[in-house]
C-alpha positions as CSV (number, residue, x, y, z in Angstrom):
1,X,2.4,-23.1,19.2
2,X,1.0,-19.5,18.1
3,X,2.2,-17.7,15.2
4,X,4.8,-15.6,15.2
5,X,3.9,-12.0,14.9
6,X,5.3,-9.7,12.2
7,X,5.3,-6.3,13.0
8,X,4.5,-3.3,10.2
9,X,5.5,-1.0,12.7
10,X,9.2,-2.4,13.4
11,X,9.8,-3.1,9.7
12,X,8.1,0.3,8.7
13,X,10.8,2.3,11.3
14,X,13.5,0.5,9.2
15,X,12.0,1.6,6.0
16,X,11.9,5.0,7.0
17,X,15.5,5.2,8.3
18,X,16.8,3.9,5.4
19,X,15.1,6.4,3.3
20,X,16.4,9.5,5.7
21,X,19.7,8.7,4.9
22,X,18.8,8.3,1.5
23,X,17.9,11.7,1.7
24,X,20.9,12.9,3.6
25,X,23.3,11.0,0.9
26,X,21.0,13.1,-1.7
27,X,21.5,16.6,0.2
28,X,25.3,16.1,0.5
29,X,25.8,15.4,-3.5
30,X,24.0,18.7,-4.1
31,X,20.6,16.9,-5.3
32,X,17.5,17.9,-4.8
33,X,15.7,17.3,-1.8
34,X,12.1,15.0,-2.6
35,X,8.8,16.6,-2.6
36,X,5.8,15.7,-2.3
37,X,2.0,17.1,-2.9
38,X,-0.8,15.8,-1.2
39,X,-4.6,16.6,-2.4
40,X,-6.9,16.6,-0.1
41,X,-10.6,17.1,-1.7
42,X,-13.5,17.8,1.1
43,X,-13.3,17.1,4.3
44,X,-13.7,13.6,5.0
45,X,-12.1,13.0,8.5
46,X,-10.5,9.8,7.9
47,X,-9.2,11.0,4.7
48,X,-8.0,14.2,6.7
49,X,-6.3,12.1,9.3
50,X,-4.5,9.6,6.8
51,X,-2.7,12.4,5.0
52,X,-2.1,14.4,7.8
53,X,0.0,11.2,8.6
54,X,1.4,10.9,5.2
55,X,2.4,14.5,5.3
56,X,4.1,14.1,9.2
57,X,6.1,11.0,8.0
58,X,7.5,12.5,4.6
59,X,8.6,15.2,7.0
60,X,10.2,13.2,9.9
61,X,12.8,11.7,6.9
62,X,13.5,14.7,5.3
63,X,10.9,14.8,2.5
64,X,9.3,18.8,1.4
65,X,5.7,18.1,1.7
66,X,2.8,20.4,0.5
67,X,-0.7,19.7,1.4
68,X,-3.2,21.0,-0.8
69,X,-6.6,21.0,0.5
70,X,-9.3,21.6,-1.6
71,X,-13.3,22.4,-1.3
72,X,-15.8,19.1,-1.8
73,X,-17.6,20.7,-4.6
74,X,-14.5,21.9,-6.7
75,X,-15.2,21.4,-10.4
76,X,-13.6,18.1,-11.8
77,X,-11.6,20.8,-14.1
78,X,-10.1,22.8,-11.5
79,X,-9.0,19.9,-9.8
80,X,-7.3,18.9,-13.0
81,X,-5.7,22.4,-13.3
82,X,-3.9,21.8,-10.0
83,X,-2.5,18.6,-10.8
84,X,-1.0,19.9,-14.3
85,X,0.2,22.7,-12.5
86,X,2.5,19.9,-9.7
87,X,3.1,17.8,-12.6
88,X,5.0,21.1,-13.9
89,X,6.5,22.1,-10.6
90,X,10.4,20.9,-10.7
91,X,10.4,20.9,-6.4
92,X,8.0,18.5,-6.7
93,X,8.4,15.0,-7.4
94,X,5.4,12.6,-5.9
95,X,1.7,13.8,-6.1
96,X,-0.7,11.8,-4.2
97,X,-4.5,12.4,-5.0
98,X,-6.0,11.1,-1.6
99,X,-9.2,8.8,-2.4
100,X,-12.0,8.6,-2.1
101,X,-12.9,11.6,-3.9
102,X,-16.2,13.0,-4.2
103,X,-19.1,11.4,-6.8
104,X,-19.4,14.5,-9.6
105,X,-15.4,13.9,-10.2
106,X,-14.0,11.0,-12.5
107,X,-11.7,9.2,-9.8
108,X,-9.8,7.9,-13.3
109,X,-9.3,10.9,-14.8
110,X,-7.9,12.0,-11.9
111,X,-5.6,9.6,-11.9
112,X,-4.6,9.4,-15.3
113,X,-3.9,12.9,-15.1
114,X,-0.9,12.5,-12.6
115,X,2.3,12.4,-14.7
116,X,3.3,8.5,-14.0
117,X,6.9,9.4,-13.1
118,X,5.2,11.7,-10.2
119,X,2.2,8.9,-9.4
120,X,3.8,8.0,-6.3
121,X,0.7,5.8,-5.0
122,X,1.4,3.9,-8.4
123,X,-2.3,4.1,-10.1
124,X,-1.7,5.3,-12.7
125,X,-2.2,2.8,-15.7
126,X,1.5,3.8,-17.4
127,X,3.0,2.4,-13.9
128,X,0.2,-0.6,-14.0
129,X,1.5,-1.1,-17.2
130,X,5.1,-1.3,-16.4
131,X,4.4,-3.3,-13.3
132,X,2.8,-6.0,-15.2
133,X,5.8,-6.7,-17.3
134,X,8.4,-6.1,-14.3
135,X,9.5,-2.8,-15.3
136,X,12.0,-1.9,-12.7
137,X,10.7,1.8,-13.4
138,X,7.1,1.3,-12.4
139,X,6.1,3.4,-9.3
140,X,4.1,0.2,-7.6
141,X,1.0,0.5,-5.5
142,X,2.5,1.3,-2.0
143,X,0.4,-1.5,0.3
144,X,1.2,-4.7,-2.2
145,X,4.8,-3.4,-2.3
146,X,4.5,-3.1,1.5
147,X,3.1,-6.8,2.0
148,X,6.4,-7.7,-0.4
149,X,8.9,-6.2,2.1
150,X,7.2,-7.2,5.2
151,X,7.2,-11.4,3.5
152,X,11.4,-10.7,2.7
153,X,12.3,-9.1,5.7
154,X,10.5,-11.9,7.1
155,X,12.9,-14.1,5.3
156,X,10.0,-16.1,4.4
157,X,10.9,-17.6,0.9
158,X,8.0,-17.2,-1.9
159,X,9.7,-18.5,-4.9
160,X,8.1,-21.9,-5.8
161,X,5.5,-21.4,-2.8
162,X,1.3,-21.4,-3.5
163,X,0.1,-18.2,-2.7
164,X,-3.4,-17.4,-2.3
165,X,-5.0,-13.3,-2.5
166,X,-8.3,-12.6,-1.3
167,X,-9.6,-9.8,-2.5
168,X,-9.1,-8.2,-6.3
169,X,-9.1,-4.6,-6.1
170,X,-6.9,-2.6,-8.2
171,X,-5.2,-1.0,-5.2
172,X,-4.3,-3.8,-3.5
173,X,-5.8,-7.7,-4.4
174,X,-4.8,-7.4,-8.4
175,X,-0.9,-5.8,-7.9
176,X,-0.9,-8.1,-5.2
177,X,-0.7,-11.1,-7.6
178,X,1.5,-9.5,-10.2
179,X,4.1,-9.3,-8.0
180,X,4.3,-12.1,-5.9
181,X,3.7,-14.0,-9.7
182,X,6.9,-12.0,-11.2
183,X,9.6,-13.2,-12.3
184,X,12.3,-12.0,-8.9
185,X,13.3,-13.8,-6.3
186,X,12.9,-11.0,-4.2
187,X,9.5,-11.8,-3.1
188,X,8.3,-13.2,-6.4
189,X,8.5,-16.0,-7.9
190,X,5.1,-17.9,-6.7
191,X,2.1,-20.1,-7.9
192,X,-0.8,-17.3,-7.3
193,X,-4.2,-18.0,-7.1
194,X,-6.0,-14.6,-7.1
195,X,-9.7,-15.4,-4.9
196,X,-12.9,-13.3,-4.0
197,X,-15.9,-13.1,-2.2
198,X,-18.0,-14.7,-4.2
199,X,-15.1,-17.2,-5.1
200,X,-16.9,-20.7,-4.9
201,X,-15.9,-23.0,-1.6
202,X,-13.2,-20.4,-1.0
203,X,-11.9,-22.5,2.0
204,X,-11.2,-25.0,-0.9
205,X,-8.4,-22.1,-2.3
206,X,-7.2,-20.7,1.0
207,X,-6.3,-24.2,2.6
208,X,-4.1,-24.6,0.0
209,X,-1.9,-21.4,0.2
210,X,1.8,-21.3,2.0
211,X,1.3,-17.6,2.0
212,X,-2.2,-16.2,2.3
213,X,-3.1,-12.5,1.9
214,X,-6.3,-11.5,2.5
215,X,-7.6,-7.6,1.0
216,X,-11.1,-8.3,0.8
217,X,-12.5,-5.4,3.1
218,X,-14.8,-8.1,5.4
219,X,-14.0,-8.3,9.2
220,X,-13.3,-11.6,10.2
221,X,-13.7,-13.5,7.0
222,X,-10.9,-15.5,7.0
223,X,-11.4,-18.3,10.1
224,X,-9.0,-21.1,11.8
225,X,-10.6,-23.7,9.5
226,X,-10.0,-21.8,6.0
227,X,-6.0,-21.7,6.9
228,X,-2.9,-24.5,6.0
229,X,-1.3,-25.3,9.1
230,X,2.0,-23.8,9.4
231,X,0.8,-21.2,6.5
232,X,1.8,-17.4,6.5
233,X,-1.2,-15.1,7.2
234,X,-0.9,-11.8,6.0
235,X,-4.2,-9.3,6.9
236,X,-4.5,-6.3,4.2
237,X,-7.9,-5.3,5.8
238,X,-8.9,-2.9,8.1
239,X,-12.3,-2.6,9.6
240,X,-13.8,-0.6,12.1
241,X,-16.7,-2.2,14.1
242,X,-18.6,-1.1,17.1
243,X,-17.2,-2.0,20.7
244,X,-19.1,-0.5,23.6
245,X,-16.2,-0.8,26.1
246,X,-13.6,1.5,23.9
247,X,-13.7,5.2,24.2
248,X,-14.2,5.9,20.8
249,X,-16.8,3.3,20.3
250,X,-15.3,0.9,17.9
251,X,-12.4,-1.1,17.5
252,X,-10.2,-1.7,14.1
253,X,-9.9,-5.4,13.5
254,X,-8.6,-6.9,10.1
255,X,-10.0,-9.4,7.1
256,X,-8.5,-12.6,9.8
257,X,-10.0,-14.0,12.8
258,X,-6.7,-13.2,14.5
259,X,-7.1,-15.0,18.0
260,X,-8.0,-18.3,16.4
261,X,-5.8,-18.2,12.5
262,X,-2.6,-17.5,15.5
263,X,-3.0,-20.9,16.5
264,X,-2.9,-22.0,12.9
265,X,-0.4,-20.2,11.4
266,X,3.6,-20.1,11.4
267,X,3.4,-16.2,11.3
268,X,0.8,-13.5,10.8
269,X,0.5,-9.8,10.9
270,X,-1.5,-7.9,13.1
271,X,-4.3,-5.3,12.9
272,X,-3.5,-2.4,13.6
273,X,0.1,-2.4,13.3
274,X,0.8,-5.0,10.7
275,X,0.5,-3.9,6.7
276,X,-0.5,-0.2,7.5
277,X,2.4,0.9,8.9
278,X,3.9,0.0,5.3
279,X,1.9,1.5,3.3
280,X,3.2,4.9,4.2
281,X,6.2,3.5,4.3
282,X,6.4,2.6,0.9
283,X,4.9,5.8,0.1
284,X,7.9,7.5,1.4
285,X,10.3,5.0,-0.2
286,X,8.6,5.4,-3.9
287,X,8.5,9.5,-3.5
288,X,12.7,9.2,-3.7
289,X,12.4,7.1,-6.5
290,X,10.6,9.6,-8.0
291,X,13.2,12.3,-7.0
292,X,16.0,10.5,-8.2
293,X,14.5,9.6,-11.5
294,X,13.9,6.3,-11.4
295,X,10.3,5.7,-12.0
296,X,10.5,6.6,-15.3
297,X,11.2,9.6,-17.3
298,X,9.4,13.5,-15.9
299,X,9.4,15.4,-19.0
């Protein structure tokens, strides 16, 4: 029997209703209303589309957003300027420095210099910090947080389960273990195993995993014969590859075989459509923790 498929998109469109009447229960006490600053740096036209996204989203639930575009070859001290100046702004309460960024500015100074009660993408290494030791203040990075709500809205449990990450990048692969390690039963809880590409015999780590997430950024890695039967198959990646018969010539398709793993797996999340969606939606969600205080202290 094929897997069942768990949509991003359904559990995304929840997200974002609960935070617009967060927003409205905010408004009606007299709060403020979030904001949020996006930086864009050059013009990069995936990076232009992505926060043109971000920006439509935070506004379709009631969030102020300001984009801030910027010239490519902007001096890594300007740049800095404008992110002490939002860190100082009281309307706004997530700043979200869109990556990549170009090669003559520090990417960690950058984000180091985003006050952590503001770092809404949760890079910054006070939030990393508080993360690691369960900190219920840490701002966490919004696609491992994403892959979290997507596994408990699931109801699938994770407590006492072997859970397998591909990939180890600071953004997703490495948070992803921390928190599905933590001590919570709300999507914590597990045995991790935390697996790369040049992982030896990785087949010999993924075949053991009840929940397999994959963030390793190669199309198709991940085939029918790596996966546990019955095991849940979650696909961080997103990969564009050429296909001739689409208008734009290329299709996305994720770190998974899909077709094939389906027939494998209990469940598994598509590409596109699976952990994307969620992403921004924790984006969202972690920018009204922000507003409300709750990622840690602003001044």
């Amino acid at each position: 029997m094929a897997a069942e498929i768990i949509s991003g998109t359904k559990m995304a469109r929840e997200i974002r209703g609960e935070v617009a009447r967060a927003i409205e229960e905010m408004t009606a006490a007299g709060e403020q209303i979030p904001g949020l600053a996006t930086v864009l740096v050059g013009e990069d036209p995936a990076s232009q589309s992505y926060v043109r996204m971000k920006n439509r989203a935070a506004r379709e639930v009631g969030i102020r957003s300001r984009q801030i575009d910027l010239p490519d070859d902007i001096p890594e001290e300007e740049l800095l300027g404008w992110i002490e100046g939002l860190n100082a702004d009281p309307e706004i309460h997530g700043i979200l420095v869109q990556l990549p960024l170009p090669d003559h500015i520090g990417r960690g100074a950058v984000l180091e210099a985003v006050h952590p009660g503001k770092d809404v993408d949760g890079f910054h290494p006070v939030n990393v910090g508080r993360m690691a030791v369960s900190d219920p203040a840490a701002l966490v990075p919004c696609t491992p947080q994403g892959v979290v709500e997507l596994l408990v809205r699931s109801g699938i449990e994770t407590r006492g389960q072997n859970a397998v990450v591909v990939g180890r990048s600071n953004i997703v692969g490495r948070p992803m273990g921390q928190l599905l390690l933590a001590e919570n039963p709300r999507g914590g809880d597990a045995t991790v195993t935390v697996a790369h590409l040049f992982t030896r015999d990785l087949a010999e780590h993924t075949r053991l995993a009840d929940i397999l997430v994959v963030a390793a950024g190669h199309p198709g890695l991940i085939t029918a014969d790596m996966v546990k039967p019955g095991a849940v198959v979650i696909d961080v990646g997103i990969n564009r590859v050429d296909d001739s018969s689409r208008e734009k010539g290329y299709r996305l398709v994720g770190d998974v075989a899909f077709d094939e793993v389906r027939e494998v797996a209990s469940a598994i999340t598509p590409v596109p459509g699976g952990v994307g969606p969620m992403t921004i939606a924790m984006l969202l969600s972690n920018t009204v923790k922000a507003a409300r205080g709750l990622g840690g202290p602003l001044r």
